[in-house]
C-alpha positions as protocol buffer text, in pm:
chain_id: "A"
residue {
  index: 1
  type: UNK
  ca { x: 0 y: 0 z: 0 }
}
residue {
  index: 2
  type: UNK
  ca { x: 67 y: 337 z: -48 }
}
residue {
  index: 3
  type: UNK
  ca { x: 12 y: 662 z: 177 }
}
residue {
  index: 4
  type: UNK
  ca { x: 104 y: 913 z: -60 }
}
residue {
  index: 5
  type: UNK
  ca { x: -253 y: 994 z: -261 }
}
residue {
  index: 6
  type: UNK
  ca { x: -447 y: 1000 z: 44 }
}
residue {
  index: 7
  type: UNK
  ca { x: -573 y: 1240 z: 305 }
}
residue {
  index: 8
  type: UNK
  ca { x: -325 y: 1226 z: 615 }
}
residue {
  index: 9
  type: UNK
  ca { x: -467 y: 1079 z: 908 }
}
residue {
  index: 10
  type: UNK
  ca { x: -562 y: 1384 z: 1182 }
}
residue {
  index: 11
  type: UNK
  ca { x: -442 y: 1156 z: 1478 }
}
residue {
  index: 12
  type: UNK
  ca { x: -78 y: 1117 z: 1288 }
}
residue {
  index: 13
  type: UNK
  ca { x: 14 y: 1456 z: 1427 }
}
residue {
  index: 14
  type: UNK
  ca { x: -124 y: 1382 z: 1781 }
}
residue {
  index: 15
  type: UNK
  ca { x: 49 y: 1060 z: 1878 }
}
residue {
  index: 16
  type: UNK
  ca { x: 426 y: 1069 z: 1640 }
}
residue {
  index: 17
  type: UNK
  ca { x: 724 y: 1310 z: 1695 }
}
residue {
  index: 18
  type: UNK
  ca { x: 670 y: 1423 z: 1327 }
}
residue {
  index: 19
  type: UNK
  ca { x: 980 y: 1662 z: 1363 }
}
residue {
  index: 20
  type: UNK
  ca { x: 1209 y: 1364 z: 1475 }
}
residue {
  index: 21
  type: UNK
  ca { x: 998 y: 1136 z: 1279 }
}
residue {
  index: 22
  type: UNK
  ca { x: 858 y: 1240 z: 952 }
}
residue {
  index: 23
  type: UNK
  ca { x: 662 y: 940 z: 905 }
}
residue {
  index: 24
  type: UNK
  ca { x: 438 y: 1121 z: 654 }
}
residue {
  index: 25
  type: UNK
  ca { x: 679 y: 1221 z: 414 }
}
residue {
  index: 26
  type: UNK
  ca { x: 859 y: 936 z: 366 }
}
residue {
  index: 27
  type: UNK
  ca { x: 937 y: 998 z: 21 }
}
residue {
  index: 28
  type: UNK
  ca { x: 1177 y: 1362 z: 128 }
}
residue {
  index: 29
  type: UNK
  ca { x: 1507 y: 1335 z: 189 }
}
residue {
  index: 30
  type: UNK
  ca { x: 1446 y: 1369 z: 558 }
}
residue {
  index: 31
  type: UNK
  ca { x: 1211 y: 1036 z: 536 }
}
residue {
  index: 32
  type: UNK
  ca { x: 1456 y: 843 z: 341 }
}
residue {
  index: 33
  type: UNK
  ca { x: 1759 y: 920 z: 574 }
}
residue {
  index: 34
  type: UNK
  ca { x: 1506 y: 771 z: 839 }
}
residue {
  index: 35
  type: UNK
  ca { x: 1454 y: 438 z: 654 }
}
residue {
  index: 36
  type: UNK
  ca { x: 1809 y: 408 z: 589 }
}
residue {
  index: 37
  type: UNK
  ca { x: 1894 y: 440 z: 932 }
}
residue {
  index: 38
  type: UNK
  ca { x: 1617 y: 201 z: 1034 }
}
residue {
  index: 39
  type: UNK
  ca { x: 1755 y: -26 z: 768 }
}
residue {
  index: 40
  type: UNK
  ca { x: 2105 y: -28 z: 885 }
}
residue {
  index: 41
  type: UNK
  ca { x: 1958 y: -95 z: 1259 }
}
residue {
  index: 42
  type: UNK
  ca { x: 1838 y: -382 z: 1113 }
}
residue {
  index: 43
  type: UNK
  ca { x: 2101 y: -514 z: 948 }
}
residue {
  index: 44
  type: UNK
  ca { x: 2378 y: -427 z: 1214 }
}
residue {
  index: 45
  type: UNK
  ca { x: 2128 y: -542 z: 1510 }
}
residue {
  index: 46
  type: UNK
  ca { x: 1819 y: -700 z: 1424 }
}
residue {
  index: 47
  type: UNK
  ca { x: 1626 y: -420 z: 1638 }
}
residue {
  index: 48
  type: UNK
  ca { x: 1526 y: -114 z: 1538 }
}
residue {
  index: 49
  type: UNK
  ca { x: 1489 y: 120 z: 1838 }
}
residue {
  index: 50
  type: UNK
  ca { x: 1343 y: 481 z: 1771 }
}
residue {
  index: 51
  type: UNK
  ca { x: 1356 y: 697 z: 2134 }
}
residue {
  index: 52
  type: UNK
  ca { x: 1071 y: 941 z: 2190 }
}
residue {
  index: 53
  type: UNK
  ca { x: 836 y: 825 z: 1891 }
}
residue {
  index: 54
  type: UNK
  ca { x: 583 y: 884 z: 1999 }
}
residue {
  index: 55
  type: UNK
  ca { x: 470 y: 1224 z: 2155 }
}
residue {
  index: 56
  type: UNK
  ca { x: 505 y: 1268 z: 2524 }
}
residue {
  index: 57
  type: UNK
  ca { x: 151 y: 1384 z: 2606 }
}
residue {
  index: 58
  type: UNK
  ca { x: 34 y: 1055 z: 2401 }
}
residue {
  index: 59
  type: UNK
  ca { x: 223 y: 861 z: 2594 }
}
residue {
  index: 60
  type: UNK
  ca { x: 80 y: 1033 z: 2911 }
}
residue {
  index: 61
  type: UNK
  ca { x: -284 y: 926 z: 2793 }
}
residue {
  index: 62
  type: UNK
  ca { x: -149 y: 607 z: 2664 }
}
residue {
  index: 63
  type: UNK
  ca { x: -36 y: 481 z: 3003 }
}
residue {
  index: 64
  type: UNK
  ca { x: -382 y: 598 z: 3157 }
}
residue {
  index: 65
  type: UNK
  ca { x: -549 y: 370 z: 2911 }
}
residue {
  index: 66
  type: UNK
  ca { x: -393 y: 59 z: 2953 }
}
residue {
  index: 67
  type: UNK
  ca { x: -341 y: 126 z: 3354 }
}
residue {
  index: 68
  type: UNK
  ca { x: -725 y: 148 z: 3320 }
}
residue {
  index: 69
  type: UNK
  ca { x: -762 y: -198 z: 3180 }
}
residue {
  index: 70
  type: UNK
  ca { x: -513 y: -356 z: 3365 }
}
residue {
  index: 71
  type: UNK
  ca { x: -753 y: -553 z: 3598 }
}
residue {
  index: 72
  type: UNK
  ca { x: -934 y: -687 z: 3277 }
}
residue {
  index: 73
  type: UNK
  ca { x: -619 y: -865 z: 3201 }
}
residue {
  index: 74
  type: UNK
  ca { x: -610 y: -1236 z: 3096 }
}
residue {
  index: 75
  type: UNK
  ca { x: -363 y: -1360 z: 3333 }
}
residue {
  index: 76
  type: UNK
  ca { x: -55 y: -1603 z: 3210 }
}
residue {
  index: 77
  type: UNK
  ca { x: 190 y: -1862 z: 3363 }
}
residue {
  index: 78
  type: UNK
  ca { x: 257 y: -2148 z: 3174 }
}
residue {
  index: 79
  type: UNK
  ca { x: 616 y: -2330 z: 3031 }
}
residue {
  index: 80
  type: UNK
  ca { x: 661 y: -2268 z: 2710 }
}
residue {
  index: 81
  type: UNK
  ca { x: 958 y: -2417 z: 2439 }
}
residue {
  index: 82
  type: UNK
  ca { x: 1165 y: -2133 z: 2268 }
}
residue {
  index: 83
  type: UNK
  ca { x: 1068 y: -2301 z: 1925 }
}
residue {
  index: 84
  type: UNK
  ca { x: 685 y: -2279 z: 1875 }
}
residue {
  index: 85
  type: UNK
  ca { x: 655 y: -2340 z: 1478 }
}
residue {
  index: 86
  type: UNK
  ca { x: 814 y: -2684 z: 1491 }
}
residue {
  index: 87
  type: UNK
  ca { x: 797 y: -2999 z: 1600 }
}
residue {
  index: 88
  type: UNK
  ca { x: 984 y: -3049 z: 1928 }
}
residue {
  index: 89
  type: UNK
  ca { x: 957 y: -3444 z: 1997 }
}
residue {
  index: 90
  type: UNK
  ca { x: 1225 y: -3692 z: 1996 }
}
residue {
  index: 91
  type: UNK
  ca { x: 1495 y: -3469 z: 2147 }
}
residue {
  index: 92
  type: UNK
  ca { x: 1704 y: -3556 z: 2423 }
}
residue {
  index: 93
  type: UNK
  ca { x: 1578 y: -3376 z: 2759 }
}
residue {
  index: 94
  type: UNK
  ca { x: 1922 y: -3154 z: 2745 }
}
residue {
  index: 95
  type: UNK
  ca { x: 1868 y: -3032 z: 2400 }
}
residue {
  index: 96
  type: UNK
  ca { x: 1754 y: -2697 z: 2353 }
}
residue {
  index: 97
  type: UNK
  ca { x: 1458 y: -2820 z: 2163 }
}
residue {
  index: 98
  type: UNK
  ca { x: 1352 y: -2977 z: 2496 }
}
residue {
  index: 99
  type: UNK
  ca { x: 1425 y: -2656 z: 2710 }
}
residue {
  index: 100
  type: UNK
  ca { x: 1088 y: -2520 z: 2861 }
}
residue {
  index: 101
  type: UNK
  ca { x: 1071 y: -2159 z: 2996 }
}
residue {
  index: 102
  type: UNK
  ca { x: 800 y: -1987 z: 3176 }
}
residue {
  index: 103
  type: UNK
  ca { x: 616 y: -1696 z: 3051 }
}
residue {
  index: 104
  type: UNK
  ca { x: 400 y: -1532 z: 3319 }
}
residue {
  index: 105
  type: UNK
  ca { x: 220 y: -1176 z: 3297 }
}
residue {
  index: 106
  type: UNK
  ca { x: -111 y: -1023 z: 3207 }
}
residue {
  index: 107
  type: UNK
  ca { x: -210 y: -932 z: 2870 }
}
residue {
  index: 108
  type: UNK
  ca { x: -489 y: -727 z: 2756 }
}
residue {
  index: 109
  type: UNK
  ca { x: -635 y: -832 z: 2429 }
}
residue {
  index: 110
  type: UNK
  ca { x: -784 y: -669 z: 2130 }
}
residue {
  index: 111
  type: UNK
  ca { x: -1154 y: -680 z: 2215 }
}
residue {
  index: 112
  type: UNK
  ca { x: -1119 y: -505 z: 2522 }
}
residue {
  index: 113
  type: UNK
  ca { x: -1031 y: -186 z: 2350 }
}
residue {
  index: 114
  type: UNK
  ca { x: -1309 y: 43 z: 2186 }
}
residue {
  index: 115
  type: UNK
  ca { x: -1293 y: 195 z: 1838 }
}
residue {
  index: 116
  type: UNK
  ca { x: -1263 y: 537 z: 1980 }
}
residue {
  index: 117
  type: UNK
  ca { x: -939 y: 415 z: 2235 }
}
residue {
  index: 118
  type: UNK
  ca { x: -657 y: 570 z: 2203 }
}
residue {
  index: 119
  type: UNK
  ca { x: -461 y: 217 z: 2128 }
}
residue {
  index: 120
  type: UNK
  ca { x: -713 y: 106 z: 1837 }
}
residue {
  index: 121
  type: UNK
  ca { x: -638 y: 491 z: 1705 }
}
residue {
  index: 122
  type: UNK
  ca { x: -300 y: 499 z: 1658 }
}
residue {
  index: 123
  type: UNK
  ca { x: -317 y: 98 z: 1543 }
}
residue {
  index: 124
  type: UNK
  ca { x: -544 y: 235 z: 1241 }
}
residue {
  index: 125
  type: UNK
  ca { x: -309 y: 552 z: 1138 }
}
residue {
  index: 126
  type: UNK
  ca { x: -204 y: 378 z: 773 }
}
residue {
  index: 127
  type: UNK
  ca { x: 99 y: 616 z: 762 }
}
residue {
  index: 128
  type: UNK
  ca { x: 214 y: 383 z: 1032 }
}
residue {
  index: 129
  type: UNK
  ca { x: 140 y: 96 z: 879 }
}
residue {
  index: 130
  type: UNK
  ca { x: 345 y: 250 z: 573 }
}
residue {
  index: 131
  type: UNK
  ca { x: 644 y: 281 z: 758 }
}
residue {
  index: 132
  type: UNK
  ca { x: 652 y: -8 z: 885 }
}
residue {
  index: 133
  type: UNK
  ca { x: 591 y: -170 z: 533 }
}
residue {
  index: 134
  type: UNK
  ca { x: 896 y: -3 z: 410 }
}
residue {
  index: 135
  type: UNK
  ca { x: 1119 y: -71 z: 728 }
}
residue {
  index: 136
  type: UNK
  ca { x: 1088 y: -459 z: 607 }
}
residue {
  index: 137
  type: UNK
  ca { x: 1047 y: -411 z: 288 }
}
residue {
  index: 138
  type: UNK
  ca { x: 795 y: -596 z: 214 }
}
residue {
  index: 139
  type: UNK
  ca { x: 548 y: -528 z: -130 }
}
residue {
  index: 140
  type: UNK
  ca { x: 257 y: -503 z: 104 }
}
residue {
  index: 141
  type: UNK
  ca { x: 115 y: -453 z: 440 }
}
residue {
  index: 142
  type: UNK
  ca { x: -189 y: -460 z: 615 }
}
residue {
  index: 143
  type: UNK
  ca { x: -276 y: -450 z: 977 }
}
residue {
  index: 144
  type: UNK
  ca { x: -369 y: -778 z: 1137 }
}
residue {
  index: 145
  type: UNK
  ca { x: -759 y: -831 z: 1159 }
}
residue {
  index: 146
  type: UNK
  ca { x: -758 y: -1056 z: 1436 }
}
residue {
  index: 147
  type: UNK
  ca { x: -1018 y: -977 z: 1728 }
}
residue {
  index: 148
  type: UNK
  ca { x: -819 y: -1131 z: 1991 }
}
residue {
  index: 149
  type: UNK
  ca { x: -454 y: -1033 z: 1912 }
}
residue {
  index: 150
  type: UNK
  ca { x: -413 y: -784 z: 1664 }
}
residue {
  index: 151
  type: UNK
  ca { x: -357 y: -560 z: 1927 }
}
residue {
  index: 152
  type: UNK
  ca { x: -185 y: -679 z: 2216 }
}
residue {
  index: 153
  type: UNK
  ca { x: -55 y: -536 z: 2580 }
}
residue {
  index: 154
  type: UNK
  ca { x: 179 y: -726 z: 2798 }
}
residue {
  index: 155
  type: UNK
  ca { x: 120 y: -653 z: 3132 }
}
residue {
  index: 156
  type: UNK
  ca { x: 451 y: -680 z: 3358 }
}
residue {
  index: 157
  type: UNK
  ca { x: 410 y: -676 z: 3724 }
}
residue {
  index: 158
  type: UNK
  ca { x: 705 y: -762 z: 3991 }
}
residue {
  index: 159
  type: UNK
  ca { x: 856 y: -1134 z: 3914 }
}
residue {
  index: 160
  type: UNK
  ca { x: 673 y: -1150 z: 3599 }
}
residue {
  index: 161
  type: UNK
  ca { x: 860 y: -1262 z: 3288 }
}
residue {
  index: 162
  type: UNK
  ca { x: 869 y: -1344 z: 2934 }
}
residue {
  index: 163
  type: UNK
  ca { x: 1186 y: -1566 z: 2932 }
}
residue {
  index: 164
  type: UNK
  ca { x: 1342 y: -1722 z: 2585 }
}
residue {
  index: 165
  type: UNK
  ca { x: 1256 y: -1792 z: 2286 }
}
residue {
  index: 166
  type: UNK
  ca { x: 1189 y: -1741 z: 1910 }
}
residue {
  index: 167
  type: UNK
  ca { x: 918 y: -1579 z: 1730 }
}
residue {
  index: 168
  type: UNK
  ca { x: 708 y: -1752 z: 1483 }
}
residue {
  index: 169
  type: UNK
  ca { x: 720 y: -1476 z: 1255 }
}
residue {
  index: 170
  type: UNK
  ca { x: 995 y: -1128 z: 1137 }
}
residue {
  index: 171
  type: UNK
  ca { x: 841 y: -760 z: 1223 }
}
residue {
  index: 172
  type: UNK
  ca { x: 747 y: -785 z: 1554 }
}
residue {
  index: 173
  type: UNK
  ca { x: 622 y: -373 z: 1641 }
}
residue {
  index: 174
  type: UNK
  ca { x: 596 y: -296 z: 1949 }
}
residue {
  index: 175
  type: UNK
  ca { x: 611 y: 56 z: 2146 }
}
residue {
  index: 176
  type: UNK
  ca { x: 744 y: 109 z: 2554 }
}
residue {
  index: 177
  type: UNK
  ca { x: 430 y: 274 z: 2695 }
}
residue {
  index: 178
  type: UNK
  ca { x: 595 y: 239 z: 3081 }
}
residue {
  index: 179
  type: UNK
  ca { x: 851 y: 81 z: 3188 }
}
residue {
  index: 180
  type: UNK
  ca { x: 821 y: -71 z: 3562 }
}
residue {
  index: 181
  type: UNK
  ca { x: 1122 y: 52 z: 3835 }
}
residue {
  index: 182
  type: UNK
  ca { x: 1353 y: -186 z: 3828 }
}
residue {
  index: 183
  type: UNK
  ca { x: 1405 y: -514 z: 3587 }
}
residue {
  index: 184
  type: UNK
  ca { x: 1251 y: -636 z: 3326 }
}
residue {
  index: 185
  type: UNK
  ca { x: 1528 y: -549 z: 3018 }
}
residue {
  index: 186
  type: UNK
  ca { x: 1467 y: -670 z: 2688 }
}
residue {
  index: 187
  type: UNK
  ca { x: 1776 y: -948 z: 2624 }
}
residue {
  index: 188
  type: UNK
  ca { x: 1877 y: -1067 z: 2275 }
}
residue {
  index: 189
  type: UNK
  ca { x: 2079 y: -1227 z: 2106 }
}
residue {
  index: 190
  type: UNK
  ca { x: 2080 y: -1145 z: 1727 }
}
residue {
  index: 191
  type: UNK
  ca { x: 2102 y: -1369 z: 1443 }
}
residue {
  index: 192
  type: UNK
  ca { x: 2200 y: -1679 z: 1689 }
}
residue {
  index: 193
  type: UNK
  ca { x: 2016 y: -1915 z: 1379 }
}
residue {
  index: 194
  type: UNK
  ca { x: 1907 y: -1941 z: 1071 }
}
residue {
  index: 195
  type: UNK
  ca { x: 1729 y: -2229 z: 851 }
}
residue {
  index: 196
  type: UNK
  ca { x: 2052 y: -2410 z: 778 }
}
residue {
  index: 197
  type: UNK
  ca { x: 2226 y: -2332 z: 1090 }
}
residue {
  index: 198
  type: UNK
  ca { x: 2023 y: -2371 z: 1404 }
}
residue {
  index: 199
  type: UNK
  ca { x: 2336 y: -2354 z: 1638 }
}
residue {
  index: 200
  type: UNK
  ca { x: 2200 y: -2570 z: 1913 }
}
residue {
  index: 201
  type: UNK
  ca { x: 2537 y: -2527 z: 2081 }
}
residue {
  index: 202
  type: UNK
  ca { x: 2543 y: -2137 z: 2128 }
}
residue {
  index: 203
  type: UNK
  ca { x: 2156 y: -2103 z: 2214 }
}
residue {
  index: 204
  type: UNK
  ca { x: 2241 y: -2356 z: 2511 }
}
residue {
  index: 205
  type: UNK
  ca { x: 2536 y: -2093 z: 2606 }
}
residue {
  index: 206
  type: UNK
  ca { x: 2269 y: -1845 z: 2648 }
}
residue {
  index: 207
  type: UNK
  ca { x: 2040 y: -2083 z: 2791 }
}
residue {
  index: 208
  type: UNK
  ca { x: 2285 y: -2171 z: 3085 }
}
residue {
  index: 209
  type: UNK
  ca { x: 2359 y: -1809 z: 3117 }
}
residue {
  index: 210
  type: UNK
  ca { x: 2755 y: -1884 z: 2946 }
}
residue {
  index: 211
  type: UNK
  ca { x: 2671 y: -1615 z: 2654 }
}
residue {
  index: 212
  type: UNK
  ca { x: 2606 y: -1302 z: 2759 }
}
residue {
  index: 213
  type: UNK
  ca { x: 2320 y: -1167 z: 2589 }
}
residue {
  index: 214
  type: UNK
  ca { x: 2233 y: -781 z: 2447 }
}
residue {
  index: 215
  type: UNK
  ca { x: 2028 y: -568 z: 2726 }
}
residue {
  index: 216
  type: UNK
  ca { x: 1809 y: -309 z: 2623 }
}
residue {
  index: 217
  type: UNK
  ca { x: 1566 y: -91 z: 2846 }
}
residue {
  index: 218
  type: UNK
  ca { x: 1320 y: 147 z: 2592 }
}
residue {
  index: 219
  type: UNK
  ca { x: 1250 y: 451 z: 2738 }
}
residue {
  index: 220
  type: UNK
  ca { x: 877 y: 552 z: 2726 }
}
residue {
  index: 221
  type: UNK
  ca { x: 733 y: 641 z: 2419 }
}
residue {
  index: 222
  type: UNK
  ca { x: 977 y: 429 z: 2237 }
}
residue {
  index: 223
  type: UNK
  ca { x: 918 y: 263 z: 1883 }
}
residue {
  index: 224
  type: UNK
  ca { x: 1072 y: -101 z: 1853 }
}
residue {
  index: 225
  type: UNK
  ca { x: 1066 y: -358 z: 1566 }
}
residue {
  index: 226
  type: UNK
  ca { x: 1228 y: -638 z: 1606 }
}
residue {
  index: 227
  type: UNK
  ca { x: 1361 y: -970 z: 1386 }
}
residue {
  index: 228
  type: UNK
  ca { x: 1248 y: -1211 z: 1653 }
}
residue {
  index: 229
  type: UNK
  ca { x: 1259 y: -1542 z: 1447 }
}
residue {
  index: 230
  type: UNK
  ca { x: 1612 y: -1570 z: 1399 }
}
residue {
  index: 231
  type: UNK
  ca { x: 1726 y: -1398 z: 1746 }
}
residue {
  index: 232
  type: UNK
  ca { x: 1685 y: -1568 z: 2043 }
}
residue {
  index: 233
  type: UNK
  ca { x: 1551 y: -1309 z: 2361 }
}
residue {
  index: 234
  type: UNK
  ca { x: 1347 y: -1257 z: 2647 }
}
residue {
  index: 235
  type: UNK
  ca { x: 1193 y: -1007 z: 2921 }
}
residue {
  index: 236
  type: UNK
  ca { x: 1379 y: -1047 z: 3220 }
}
residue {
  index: 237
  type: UNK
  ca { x: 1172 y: -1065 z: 3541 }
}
residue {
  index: 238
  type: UNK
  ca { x: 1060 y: -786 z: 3673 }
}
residue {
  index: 239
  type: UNK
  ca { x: 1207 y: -661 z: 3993 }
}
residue {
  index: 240
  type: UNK
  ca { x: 1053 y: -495 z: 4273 }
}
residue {
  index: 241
  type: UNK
  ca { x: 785 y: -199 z: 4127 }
}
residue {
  index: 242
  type: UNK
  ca { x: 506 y: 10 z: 4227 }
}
residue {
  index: 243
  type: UNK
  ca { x: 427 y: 29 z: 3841 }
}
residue {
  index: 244
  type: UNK
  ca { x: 356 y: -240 z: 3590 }
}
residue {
  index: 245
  type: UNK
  ca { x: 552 y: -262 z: 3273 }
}
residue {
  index: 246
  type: UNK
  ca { x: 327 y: -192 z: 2979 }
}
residue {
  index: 247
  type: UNK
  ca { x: 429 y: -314 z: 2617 }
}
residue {
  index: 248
  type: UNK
  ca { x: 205 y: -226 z: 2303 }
}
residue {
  index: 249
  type: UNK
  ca { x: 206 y: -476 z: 2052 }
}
residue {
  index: 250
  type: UNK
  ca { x: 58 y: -423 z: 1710 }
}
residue {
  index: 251
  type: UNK
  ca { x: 47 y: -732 z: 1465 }
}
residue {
  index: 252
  type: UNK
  ca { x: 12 y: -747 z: 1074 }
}
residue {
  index: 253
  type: UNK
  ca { x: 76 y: -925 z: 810 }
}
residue {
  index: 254
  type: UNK
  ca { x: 161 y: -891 z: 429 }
}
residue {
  index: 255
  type: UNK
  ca { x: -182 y: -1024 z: 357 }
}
residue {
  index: 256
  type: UNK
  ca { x: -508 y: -887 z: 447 }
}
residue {
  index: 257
  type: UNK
  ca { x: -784 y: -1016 z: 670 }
}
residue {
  index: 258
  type: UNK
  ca { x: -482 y: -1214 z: 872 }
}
residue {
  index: 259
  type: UNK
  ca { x: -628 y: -1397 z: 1204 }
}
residue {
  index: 260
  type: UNK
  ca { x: -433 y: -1576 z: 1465 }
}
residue {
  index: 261
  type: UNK
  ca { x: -497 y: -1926 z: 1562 }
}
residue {
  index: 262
  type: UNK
  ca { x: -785 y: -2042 z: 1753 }
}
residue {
  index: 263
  type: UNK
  ca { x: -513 y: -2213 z: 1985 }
}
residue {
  index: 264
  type: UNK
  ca { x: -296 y: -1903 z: 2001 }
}
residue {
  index: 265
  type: UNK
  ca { x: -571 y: -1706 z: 2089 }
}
residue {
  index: 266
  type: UNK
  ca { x: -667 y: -1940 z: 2349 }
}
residue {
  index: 267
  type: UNK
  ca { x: -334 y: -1984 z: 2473 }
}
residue {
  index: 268
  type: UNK
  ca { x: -378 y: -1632 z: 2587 }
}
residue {
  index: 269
  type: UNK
  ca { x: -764 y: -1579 z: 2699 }
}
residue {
  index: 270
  type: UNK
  ca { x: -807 y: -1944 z: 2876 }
}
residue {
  index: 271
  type: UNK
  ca { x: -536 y: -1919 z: 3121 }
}
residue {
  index: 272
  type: UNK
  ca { x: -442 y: -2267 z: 3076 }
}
residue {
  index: 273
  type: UNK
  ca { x: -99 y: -2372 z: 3267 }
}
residue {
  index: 274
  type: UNK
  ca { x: -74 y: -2664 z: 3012 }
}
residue {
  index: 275
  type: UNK
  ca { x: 275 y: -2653 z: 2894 }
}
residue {
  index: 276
  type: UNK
  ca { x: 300 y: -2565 z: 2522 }
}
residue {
  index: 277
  type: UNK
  ca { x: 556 y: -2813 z: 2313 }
}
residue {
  index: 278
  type: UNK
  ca { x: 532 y: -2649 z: 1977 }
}
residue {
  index: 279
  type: UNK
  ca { x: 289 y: -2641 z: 1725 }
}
residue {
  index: 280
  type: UNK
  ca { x: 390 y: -2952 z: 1558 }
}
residue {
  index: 281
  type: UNK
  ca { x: 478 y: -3144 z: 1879 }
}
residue {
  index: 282
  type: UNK
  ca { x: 364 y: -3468 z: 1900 }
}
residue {
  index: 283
  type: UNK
  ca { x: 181 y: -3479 z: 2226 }
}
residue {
  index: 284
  type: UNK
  ca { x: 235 y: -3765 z: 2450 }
}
């Protein structure tokens, strides 16, 4: 898709640092350096990390939003393997195919948001959705229509985490909305595999805590996209807080009408401690 034949989106201007950001000129000089840059993030990195995106006074209202919902939360804690997509069976129990890690926090789901919130508003700004089209470079774009997960908050409360593993999919967008006082750093380690190369032996180095992953902590109002499938990472538990750590997720996909999994979705809303294998585990 294309942004630049249409009316700009009134909300643009409210919620992104258009000075820092000109998100809705991408085709200037200015816009172009900005792609570049997020390109070479990518390439040098695997995460693209743009401080004080969004505005601060978005932010501000952003926070009261999602501290609003907070106690609507579906509430996690389950084990979970680092390799979801495949089929984890038949591996010896130290093999990091085997490895189970817990993942424990509340998340507040798509439906719980109105059309007027301030979440599903900024989700829906297509020069957004542009930019991040062109950060992966992808021939389209469109914004995720699933009604449980297209938009996604993960809720972060003391001792909560989101420990290793893979994503199932490139492009992961996500924005800091509040970080909690102490823990919870985003750790990564880029480009650890690949589909020829799954190097069992370094992800067990970070598993045992021999390879010292990357740390970042976003500051608020920070925009982050990420190449989760071939990085290994994690959310490190939370330490001691007074305030939860709030992570905006949007999803979308290069073709349109995209919907998540009935079992992903109920991964999230049933609150089942079931351990998850892998999508293609054989289930004993």
């Amino acid at each position: 898709m294309s942004v630049s034949n249409h009316r700009i989106d009134p909300d643009l201007n409210c919620f992104v640092n258009l000075e820092a950001y000109p998100i809705d000129r991408l085709d200037s000089e200015a816009g172009q350096e900005l792609l570049n840059r997020a390109h070479r993030m990518m390439k040098e990195d695997t995460l693209v990390e743009f401080p004080d995106f969004l505005r601060s006074q978005a932010v501000v209202a952003l926070a009261e939003e999602l501290t609003a919902l907070e106690s609507n939360a579906h509430q996690i804690d389950y084990m979970s393997t680092p390799y979801g997509w495949m089929d984890n069976s038949e591996f010896p129990p130290n093999h990091p195919r085997s490895a189970l890690f817990r993942r424990n926090c509340g998340t507040i789901t798509t439906e719980l948001f109105s059309e007027g919130s301030l979440s599903n508003r900024l989700f829906h700004v297509d020069e957004l959705t542009e930019f991040v089209r062109q950060m992966l470079g992808y021939e389209t774009l469109y914004r995720s229509a699933c009604p449980t997960l297209s938009i996604q908050v993960n809720v972060m409360d003391e001792g909560d985490r989101f420990d290793w593993h893979f994503d199932t999919n490139d492009g992961v967008v996500s924005f800091m909305i509040q970080n909690a006082d102490t823990g919870g750093a985003f750790e990564y380690v880029p480009l650890i595999r690949d589909e020829d190369d799954e190097s069992y032996d370094t992800v067990s180095d970070v598993f045992d805590g021999s390879h010292e992953p990357r740390r970042q902590t976003a500051s608020a109002g920070t925009l982050l996209l990420f190449l989760g499938r071939r990085s290994i990472h994690r959310v490190a538990p939370v330490g001691a807080t007074k305030r939860s750590r709030l992570s905006l997720l949007y999803s979308y996909d290069r073709t349109p009408g995209m919907v998540f999994p009935v079992e992903s979705c109920q991964r999230i809303t049933s609150s089942s401690n079931e351990p998850y294998l892998g999508a293609q585990t054989k289930q004993g």
